[in-house]
N, CA, C and O atoms as a printed pandas DataFrame, in Angstrom:
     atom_number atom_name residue_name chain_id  residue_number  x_coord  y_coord  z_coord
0              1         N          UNK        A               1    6.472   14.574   -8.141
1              2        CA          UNK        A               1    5.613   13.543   -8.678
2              3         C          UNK        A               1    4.244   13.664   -8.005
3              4         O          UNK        A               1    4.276   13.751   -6.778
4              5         N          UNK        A               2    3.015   13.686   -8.617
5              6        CA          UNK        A               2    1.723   13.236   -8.320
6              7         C          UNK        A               2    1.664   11.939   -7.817
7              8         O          UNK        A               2    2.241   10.900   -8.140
8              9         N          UNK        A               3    0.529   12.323   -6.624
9             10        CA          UNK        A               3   -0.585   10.888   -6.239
10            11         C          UNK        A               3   -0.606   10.455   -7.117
11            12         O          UNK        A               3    0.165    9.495   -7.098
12            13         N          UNK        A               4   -1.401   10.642   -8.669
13            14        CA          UNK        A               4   -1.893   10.449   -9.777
14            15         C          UNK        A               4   -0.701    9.149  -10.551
15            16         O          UNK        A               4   -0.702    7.944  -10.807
16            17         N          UNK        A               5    0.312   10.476  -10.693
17            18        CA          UNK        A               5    1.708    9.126  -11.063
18            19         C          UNK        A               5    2.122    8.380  -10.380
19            20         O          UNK        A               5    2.713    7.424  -10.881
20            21         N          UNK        A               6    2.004    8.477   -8.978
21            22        CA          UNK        A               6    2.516    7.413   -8.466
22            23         C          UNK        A               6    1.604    5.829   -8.833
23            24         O          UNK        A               6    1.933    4.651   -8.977
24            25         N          UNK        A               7    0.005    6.806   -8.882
25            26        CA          UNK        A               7   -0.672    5.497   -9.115
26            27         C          UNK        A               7   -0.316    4.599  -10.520
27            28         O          UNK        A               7    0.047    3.433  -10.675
28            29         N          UNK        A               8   -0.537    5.466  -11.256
29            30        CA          UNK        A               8    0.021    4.667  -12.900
30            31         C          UNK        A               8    1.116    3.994  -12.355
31            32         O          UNK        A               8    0.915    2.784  -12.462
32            33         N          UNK        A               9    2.298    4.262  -11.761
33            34        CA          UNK        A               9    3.413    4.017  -11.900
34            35         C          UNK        A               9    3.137    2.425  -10.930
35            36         O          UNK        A               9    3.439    1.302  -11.335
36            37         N          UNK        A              10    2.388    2.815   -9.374
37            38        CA          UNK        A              10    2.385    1.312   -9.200
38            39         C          UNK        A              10    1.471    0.199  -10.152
39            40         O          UNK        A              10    1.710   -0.992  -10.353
40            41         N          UNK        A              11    0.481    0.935  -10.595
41            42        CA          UNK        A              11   -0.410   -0.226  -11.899
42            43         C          UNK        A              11    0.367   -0.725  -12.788
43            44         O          UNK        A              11    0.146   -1.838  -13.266
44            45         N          UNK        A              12    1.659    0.213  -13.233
45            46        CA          UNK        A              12    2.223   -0.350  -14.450
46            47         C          UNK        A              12    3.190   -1.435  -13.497
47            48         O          UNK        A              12    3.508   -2.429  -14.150
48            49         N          UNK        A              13    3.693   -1.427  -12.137
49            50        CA          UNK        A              13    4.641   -2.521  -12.157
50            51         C          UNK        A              13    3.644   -4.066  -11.242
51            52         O          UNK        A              13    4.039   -5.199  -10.967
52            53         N          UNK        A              14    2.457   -3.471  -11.043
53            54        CA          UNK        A              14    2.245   -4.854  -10.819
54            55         C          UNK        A              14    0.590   -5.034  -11.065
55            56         O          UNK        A              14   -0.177   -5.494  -10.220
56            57         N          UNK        A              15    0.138   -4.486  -12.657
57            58        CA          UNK        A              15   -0.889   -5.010  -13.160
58            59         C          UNK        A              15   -2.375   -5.173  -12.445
59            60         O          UNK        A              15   -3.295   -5.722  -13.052
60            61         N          UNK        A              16   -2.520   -4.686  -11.199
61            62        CA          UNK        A              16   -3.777   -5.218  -10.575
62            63         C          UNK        A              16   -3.856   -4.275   -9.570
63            64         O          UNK        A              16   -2.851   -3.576   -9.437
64            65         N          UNK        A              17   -4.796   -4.067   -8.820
65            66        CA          UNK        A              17   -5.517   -3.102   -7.703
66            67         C          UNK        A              17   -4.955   -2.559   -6.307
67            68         O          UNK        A              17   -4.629   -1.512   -5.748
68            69         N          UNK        A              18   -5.077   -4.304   -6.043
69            70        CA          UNK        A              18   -4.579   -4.473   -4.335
70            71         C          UNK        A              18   -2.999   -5.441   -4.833
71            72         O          UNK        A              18   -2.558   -5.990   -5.843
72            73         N          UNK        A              19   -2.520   -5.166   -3.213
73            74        CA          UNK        A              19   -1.226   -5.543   -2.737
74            75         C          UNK        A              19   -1.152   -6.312   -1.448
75            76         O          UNK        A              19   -1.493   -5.871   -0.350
76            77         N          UNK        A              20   -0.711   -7.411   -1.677
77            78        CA          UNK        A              20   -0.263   -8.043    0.293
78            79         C          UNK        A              20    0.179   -6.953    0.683
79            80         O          UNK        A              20    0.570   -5.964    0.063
80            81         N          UNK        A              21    0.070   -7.260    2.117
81            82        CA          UNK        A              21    0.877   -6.910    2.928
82            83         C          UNK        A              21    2.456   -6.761    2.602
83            84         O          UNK        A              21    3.094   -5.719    2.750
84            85         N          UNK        A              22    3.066   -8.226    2.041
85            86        CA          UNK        A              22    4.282   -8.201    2.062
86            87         C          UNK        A              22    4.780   -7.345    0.939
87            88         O          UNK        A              22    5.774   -6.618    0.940
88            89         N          UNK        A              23    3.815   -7.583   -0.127
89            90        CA          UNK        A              23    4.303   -6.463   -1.219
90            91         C          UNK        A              23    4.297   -5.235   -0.944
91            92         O          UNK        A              23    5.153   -4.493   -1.423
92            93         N          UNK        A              24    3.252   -4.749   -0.052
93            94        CA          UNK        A              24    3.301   -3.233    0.266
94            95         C          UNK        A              24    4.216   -2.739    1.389
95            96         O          UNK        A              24    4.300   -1.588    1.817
96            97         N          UNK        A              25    4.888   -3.832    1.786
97            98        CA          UNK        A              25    6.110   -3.313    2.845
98            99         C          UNK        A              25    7.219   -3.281    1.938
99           100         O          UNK        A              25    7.814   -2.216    2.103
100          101         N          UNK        A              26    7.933   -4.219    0.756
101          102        CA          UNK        A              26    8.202   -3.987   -0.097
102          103         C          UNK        A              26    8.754   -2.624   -1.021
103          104         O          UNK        A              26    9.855   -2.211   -1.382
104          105         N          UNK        A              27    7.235   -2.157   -1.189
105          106        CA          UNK        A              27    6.629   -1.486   -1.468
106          107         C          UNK        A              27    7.399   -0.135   -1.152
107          108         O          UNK        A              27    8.175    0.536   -1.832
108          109         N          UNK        A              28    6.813    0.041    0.349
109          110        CA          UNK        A              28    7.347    1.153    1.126
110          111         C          UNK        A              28    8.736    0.794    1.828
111          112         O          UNK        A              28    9.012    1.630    2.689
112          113         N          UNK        A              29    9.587   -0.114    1.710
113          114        CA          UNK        A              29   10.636   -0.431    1.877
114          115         C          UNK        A              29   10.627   -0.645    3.653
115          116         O          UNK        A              29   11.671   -0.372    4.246
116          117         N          UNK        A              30    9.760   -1.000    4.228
117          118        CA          UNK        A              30    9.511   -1.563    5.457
118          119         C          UNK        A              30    9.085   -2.640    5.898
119          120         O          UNK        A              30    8.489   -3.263    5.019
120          121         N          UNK        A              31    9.117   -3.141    6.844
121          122        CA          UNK        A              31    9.021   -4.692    7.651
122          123         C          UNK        A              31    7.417   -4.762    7.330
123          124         O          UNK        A              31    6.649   -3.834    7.076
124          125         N          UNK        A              32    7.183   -6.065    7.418
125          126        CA          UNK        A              32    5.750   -6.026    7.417
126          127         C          UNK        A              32    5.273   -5.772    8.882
127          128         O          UNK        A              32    4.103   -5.457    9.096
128          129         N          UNK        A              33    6.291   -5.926   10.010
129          130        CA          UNK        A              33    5.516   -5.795   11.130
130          131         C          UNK        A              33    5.339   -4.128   11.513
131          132         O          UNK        A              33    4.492   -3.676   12.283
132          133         N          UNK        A              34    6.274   -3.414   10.832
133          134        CA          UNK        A              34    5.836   -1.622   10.870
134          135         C          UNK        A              34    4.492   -1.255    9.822
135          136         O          UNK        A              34    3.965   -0.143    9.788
136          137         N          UNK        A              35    4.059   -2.443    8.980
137          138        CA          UNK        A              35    3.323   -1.593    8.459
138          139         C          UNK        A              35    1.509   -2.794    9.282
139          140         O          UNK        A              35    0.305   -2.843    9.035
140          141         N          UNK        A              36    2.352   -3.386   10.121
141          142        CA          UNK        A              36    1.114   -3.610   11.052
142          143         C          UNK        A              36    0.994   -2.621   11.984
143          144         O          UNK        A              36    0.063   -2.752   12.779
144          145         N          UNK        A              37    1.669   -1.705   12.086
145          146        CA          UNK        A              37    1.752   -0.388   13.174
146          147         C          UNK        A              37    1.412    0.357   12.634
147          148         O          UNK        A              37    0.683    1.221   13.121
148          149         N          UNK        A              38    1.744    0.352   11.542
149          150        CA          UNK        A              38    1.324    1.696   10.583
150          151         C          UNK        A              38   -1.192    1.288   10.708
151          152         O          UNK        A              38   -2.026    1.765   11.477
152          153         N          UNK        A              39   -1.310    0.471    9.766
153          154        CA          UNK        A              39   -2.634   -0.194   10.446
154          155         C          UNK        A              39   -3.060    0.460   11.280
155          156         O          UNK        A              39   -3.728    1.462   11.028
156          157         N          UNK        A              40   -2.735   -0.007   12.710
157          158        CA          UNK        A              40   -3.168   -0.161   13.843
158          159         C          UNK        A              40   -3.145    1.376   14.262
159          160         O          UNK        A              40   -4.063    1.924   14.872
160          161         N          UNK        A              41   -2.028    1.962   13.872
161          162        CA          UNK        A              41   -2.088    3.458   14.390
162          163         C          UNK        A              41   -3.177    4.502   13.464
163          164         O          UNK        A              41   -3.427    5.600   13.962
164          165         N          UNK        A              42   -3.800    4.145   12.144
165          166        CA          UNK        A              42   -4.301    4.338   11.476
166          167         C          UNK        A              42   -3.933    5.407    9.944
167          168         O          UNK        A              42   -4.525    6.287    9.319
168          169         N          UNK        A              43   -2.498    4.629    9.850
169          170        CA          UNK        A              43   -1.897    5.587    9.144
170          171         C          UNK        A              43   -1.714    4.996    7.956
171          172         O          UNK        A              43   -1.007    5.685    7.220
172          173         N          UNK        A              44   -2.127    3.841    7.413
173          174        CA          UNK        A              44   -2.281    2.762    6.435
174          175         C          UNK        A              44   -4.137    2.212    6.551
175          176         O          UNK        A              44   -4.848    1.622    7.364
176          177         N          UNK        A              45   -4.253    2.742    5.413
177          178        CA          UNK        A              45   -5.907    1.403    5.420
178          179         C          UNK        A              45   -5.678    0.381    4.489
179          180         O          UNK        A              45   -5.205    0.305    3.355
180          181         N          UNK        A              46   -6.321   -0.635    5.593
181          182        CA          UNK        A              46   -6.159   -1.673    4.539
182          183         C          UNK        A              46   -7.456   -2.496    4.530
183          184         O          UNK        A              46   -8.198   -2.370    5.504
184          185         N          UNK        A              47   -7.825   -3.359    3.494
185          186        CA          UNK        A              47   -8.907   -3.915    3.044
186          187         C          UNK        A              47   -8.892   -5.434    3.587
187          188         O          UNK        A              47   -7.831   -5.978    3.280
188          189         N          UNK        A              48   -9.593   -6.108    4.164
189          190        CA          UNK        A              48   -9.446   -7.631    3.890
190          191         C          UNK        A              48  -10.321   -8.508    2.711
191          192         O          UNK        A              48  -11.528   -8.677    2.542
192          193         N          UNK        A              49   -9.374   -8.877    2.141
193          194        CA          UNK        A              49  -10.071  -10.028    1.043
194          195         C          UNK        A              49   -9.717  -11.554    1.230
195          196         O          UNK        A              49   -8.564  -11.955    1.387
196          197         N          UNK        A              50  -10.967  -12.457    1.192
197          198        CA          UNK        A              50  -10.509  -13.643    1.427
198          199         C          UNK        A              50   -9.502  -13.858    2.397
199          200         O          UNK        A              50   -8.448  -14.430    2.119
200          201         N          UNK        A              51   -9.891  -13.249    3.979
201          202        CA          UNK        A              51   -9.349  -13.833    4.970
202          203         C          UNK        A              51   -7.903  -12.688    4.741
203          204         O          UNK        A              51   -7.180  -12.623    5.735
204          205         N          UNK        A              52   -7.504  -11.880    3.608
205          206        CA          UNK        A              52   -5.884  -11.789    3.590
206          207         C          UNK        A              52   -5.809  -10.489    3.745
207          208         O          UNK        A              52   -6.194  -10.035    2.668
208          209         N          UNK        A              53   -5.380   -9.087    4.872
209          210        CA          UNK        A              53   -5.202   -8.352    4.558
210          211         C          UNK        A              53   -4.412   -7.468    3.458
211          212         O          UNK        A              53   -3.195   -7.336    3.585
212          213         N          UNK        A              54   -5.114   -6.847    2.352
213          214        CA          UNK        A              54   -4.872   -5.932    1.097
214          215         C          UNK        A              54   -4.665   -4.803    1.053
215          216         O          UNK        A              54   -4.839   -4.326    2.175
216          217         N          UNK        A              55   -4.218   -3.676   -0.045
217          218        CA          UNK        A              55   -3.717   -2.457    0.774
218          219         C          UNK        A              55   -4.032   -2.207   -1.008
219          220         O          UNK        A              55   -3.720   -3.021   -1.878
220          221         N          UNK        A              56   -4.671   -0.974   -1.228
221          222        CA          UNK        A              56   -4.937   -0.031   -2.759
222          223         C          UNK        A              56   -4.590    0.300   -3.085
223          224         O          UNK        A              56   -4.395    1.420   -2.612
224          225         N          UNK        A              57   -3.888   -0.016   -4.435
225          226        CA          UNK        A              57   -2.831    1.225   -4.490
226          227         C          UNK        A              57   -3.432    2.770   -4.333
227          228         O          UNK        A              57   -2.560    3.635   -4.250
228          229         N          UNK        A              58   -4.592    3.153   -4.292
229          230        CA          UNK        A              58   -4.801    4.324   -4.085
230          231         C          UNK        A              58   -4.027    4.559   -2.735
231          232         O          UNK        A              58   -3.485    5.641   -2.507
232          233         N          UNK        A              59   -3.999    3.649   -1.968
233          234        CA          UNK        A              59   -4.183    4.401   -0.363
234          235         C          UNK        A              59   -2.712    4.447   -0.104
235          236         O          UNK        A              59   -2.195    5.143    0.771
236          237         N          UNK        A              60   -1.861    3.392   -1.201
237          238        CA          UNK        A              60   -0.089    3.246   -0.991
238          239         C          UNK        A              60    0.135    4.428   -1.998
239          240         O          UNK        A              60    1.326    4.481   -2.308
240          241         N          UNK        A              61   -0.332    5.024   -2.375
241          242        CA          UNK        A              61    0.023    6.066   -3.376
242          243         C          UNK        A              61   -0.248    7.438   -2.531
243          244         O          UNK        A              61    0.478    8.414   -2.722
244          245         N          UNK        A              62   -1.309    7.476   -1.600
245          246        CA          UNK        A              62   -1.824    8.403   -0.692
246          247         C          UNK        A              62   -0.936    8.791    0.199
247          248         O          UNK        A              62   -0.586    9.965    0.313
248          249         N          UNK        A              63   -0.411    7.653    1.045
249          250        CA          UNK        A              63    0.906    7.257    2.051
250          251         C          UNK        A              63    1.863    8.194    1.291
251          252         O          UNK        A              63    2.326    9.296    1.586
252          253         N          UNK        A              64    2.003    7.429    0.259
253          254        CA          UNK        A              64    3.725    7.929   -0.586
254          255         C          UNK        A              64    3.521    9.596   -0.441
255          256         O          UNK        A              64    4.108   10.348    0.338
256          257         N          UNK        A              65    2.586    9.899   -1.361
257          258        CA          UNK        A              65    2.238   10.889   -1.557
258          259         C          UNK        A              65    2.046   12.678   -0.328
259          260         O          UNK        A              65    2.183   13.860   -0.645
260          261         N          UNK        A              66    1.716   12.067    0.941
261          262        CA          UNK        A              66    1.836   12.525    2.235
262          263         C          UNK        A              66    3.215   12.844    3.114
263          264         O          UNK        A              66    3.677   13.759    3.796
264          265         N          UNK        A              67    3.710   11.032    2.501
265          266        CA          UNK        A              67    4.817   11.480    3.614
266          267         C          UNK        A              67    6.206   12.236    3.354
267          268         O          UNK        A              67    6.945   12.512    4.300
């Protein structure tokens, strides 16, 4: 599978750009507090909007896509 499909594939199941946190642990089937490690170690970027850290699907598709 492509970066590319993965991206369609997360647009088609949840309609919009960015992701919580909690959705993108979800997501990647991890705690939200590993993917505050993930963050911090710089192996996840994430965006803040309105106070809430957000995550792209480009960059959860990038992740997928890498690891």
């Amino acid at each position: 599978m492509s970066k590319f499909d993965l991206i369609a594939m997360l647009r088609e199941n949840y309609k919009r750009m960015l992701l919580t946190k909690k959705e993108t642990a979800n997501e990647l089937n991890v705690s939200e507090a590993t993917i505050d490690r993930m963050r911090q170690n710089g192996l996840l970027n994430s965006k803040k909007v309105l106070g809430q850290i957000m995550f792209s699907l480009d960059e959860i598709a990038r992740f997928l896509y890498e690891a």
